[in-house]
C-alpha positions as CSV (number, residue, x, y, z in Angstrom):
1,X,0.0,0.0,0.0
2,X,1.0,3.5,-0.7
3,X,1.3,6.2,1.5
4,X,-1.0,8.9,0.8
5,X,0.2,12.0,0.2
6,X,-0.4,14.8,2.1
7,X,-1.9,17.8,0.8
8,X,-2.3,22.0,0.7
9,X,0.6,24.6,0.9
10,X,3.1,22.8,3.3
11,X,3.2,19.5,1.6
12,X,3.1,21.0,-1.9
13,X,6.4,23.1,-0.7
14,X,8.3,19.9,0.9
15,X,7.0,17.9,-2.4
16,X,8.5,19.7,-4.8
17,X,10.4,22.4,-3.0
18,X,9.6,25.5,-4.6
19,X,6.4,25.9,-5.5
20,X,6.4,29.1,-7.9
21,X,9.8,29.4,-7.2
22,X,9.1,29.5,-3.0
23,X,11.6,28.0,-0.6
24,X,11.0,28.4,3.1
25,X,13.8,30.5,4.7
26,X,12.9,30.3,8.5
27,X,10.3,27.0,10.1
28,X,8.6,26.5,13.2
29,X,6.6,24.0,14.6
30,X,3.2,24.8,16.2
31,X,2.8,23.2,19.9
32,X,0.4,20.5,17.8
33,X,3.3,19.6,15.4
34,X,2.4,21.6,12.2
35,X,5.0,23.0,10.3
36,X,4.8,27.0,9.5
37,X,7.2,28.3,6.8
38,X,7.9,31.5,5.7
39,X,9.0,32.1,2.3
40,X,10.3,35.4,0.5
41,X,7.3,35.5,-0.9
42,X,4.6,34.6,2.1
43,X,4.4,33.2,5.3
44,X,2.9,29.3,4.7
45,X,0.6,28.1,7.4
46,X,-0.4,24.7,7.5
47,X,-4.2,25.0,5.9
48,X,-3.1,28.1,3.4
49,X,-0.8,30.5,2.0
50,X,-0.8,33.7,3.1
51,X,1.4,36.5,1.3
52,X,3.5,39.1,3.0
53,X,1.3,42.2,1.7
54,X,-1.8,40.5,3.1
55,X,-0.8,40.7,6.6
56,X,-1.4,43.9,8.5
57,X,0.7,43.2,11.6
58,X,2.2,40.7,13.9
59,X,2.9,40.6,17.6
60,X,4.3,37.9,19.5
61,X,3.5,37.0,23.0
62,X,6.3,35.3,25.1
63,X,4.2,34.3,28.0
64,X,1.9,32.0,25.9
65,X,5.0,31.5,22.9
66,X,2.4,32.4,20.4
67,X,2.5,34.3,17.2
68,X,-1.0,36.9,16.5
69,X,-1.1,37.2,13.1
70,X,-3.8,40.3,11.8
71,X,-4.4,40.2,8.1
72,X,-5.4,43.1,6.2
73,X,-8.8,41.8,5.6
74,X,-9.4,42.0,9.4
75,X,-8.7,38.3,10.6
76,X,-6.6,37.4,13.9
77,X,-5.0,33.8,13.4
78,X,-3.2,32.8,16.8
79,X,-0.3,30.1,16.4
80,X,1.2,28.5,19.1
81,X,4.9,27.9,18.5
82,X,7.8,26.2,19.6
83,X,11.2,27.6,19.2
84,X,10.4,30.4,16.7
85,X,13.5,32.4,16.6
86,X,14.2,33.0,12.7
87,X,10.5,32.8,11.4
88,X,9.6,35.7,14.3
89,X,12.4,37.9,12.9
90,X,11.8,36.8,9.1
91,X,7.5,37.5,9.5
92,X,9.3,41.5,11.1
93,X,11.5,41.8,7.8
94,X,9.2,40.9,5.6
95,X,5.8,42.4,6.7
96,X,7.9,45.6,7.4
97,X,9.4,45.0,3.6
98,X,6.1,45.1,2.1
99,X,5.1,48.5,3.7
100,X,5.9,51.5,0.9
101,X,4.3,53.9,2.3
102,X,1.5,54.6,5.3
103,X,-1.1,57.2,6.4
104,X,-3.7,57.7,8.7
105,X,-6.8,60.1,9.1
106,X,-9.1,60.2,12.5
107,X,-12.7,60.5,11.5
108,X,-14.6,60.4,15.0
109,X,-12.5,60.5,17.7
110,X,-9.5,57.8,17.9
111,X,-11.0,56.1,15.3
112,X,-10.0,56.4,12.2
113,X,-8.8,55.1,8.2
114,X,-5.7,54.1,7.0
115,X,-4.6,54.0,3.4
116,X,-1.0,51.4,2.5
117,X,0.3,50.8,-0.3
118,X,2.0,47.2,0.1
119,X,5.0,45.7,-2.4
120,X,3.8,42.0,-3.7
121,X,6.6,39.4,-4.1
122,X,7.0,40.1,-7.6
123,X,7.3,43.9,-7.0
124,X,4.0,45.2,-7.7
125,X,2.1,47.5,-5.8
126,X,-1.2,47.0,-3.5
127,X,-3.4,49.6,-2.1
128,X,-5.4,49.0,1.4
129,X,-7.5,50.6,3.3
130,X,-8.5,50.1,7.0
131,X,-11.1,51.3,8.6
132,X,-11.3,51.0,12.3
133,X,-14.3,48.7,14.2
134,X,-17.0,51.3,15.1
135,X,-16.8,53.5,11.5
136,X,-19.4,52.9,9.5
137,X,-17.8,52.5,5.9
138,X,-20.2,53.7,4.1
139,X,-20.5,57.0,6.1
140,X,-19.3,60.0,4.1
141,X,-16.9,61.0,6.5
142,X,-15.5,57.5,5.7
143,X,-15.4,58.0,1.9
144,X,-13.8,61.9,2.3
145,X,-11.4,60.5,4.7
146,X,-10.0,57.3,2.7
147,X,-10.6,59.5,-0.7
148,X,-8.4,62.1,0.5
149,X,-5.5,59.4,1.6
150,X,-5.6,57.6,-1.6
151,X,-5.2,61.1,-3.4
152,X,-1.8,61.9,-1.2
153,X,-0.1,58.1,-1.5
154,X,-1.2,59.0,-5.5
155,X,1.0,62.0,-5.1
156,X,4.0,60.8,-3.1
157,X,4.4,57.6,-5.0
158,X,3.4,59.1,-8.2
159,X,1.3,56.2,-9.6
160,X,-2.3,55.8,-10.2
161,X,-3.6,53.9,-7.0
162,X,-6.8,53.2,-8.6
163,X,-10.5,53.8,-7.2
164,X,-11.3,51.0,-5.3
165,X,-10.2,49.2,-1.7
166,X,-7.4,46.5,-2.7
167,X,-7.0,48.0,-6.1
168,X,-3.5,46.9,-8.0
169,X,-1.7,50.1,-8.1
170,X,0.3,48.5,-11.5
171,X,4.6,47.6,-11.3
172,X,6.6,50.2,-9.2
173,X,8.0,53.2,-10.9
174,X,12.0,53.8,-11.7
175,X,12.2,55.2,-8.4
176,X,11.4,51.8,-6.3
């Protein structure tokens, strides 16, 4: 009988190495025994792939040794991990690589927008927003705030960021 082969993003990148030309430059284990990679390209958790521009921060906790992962479409992932030494200071680089350019805007109080613009793996450029919990998004003050944002990244990086949230802002200029 044949062993079955094991499947989604971990054991496509042990099977044949490089997927898309990937190759995981720091590994831990999670406290259950899944492998986490992360790539120059993405950090690779066991059930999916997730790349570097699509993760808005991460912190890690040393009482608990886990890593809290917030993605820039607003989800928390928690991983438990043992002896996490390189991937901590590789997910630091490599988020913080990713980051071309930030700003913020209040719109009631401390809450507030914020307008990136994040570098994919193969150098092109993202635009996010965030919008704080407790904004309405569809509120007008919302729209001027973000609208306004995406107007001065436009300026400062000199590209066209596009109209809507997540929009590809196109391959960098000569000056990235």
């Amino acid at each position: 009988m044949t062993p079955r082969s094991p499947t989604g993003p971990l054991a496509r990148l042990r099977r044949r190495g490089r997927p898309d030309g990937e190759r995981p430059l720091a590994s831990a284990r999670t406290t259950h025994g899944a492998e986490v990679h992360g790539t120059r390209d993405a950090l690779v958790l066991p059930d999916r792939r997730l790349p570097w521009e699509d993760v808005a921060d991460a912190a890690w906790d040393a009482d608990d040794d886990a890593l809290t992962v917030r993605t820039t479409g607003g989800e928390t992932l928690r991983l438990p991990l043992d002896d996490a030494g390189r991937l901590l200071q590789l997910v630091r680089e490599r988020v913080t690589r990713s980051v071309v350019l930030r700003r913020q805007r209040s719109v009631a109080g401390r809450l507030g927008v914020a307008v990136s613009v994040r570098r994919r793996g193969d150098g092109s450029l993202l635009l996010v927003e965030e919008i704080d919990a407790g904004l309405d998004p569809a509120s007008p003050r919302v729209h001027d705030a973000v609208t306004a944002l995406r107007v001065e990244l436009a300026a400062e990086v000199g590209v066209d960021l596009g109209s809507d949230p997540g929009t590809d802002a196109g391959a960098p200029g000569p000056d990235f």
